[in-house]
Each structure stands twice: as C-alpha cells, then as structure tokens.
N, C-alpha and C positions, 0 to 999 in steps of 0.2 A: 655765779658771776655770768653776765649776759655775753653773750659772744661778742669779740671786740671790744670788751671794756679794757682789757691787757695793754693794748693795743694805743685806744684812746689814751689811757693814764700815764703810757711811754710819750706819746705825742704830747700830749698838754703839760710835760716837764720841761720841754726844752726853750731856748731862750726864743728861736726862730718864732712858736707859738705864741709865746708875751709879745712879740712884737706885732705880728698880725692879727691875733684873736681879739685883742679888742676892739679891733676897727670894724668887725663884722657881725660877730656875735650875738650883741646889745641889738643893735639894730634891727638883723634877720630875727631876734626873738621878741621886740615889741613887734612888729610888723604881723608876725604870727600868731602873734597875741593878740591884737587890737581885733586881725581878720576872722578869727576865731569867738570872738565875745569872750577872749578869757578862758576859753576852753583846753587850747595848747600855747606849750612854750617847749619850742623845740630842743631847747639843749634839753629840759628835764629826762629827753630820752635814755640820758646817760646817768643824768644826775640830777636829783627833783631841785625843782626850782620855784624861785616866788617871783612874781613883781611887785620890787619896794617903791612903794608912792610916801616919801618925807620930804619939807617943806626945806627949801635951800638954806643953808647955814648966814649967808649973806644977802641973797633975795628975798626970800621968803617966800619965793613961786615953787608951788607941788612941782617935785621931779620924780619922773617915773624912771627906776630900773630893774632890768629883768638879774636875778642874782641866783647862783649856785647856792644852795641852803642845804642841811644837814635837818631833818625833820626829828621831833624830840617826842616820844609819847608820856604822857601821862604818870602820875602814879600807878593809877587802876590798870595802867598797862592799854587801855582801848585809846585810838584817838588823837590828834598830834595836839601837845600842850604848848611846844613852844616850837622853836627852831634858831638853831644857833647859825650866823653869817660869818664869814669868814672876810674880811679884807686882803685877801692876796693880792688884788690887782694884776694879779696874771704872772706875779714874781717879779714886778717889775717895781723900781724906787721908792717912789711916793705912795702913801695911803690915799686908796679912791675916795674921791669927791663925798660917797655917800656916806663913806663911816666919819666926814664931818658933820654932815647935813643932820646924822644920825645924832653924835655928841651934843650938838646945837638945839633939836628939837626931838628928844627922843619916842614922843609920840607920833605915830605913823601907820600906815596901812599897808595891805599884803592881800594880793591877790593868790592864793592856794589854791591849786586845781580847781580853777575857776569861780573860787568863794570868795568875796570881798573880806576881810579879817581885820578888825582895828587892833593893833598893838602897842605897846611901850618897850623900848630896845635899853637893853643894859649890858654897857662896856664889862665886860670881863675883865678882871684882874688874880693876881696874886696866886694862889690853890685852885679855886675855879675854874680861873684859866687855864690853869696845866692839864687840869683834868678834861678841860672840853677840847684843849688842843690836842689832848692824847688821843680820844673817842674821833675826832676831826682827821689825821693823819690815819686811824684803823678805816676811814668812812671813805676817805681820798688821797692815798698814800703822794700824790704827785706835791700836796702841801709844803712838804718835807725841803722837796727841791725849789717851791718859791722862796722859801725863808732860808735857805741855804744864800742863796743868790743876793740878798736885800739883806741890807744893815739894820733896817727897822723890825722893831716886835710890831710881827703884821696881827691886827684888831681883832679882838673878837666880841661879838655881840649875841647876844639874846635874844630874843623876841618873844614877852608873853601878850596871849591875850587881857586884853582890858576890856 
C-alpha cells in the first residue's frame, strides 16, 4: 500500500469530503490533463483514473469527465480489458450526471494513461454486480461508507473495448 493511501481512504469517507471534493477535483484533473496532452491525471496518484468523454443524455454534446476507475485485466492475464466505474458521486444523493449520459449512449471514449480507447459501457446488474461491487469495496474500502450514507444502489458500469 503506497504511503498515505490509509490516510487518503479515512479522508475520502467522510461526509465533509462529498461536500467539497467535487467542487475541486474534476476541474484540478481536466486542467492537468488537458496541460499534460493526456499524459497525467492527478488524483490517479491515488487511484487510476480515466477521462470519460460520452455524449449528454439530453444534449447530446461530448462531456468530458475525469473518473476514479477500477482497471480489469484480461483473460490472458497481460493488459487492461476493461474497467469497472463506480458511480458514488462522492456518497452524496443523486447518481452523477455521467452514469445517465452513460445509460443513454453507451457508447464512449476513455482516455487511459494517455491512450485514446473507444468503449461500450454496461450497467451492471443482479450476480455481476455483486460480484464487481465485492472486488470494487476490496479495490477501495471507502465505497462502503458512500452507500452507507445514500439510499440509492450506487451504478456500476463496465467498460469494454470496442
């Protein structure tokens, strides 16, 4: 475990976090991302990350977001095949904007350590689910305490390559 990840995972449970982390986060990691060609995205320091480009559920204009992702390899074991998204929204009420954008068009793109990736994103349900939200809570124990907190079964998604 990376020095400080104890640390981080105590801080990103609490509610104080859902209330300011969004307002900062997203931002400070397109900004880093844009400045970078795509090369860094700051929070993946902690924990890898994508930026999700899918087309708005009601506009229909690309929306870029920088998102915590759970990286999936392969059968063959080499490689990342997919990557599961989690909609937490930071523990806070409502499911984020993207896991509608997602449902609506689930065809989309992902910037992966600085590789363009076309994808198709698929809602988890049922056994699936359980199972990725098991692996998802061993991945990032702090999950635990968003869906504590929120009434809603928070999203999970897919993402394979296409």
């Amino acid at each position: 475990m990376p020095p400080g990840l104890r640390l981080v995972q105590k801080m990103s449970s609490t509610r104080t976090f859902a209330r300011i982390a969004p307002h900062f986060i997203p931002a400070m990691d397109r900004t880093v991302h844009r400045l970078t060609r795509g090369k860094v995205l700051l929070s993946a320091r902690m924990l890898p990350g994508v930026i999700l480009t899918v087309r708005g559920a009601k506009s229909g204009v690309p929306r870029r977001t920088p998102l915590a992702c759970m990286p999936e390899k392969g059968p063959d074991g080499a490689g990342t095949d997919s990557w599961l998204l989690i909609g937490s929204n930071f523990g806070r009420p409502g499911h984020p904007a993207w896991t509608a954008n997602l449902r609506a068009n689930p065809d989309a793109d992902i910037s992966w350590q600085g590789t363009d990736i076309r994808v198709r994103a698929r809602l988890l349900t049922g056994e699936e689910r359980a199972a990725a939200w098991e692996a998802a809570l061993k991945f990032w124990p702090p999950y635990a305490a968003y869906q504590a907190r929120v009434e809603r079964e928070i999203r999970l998604f897919r993402l394979e390559r296409r």
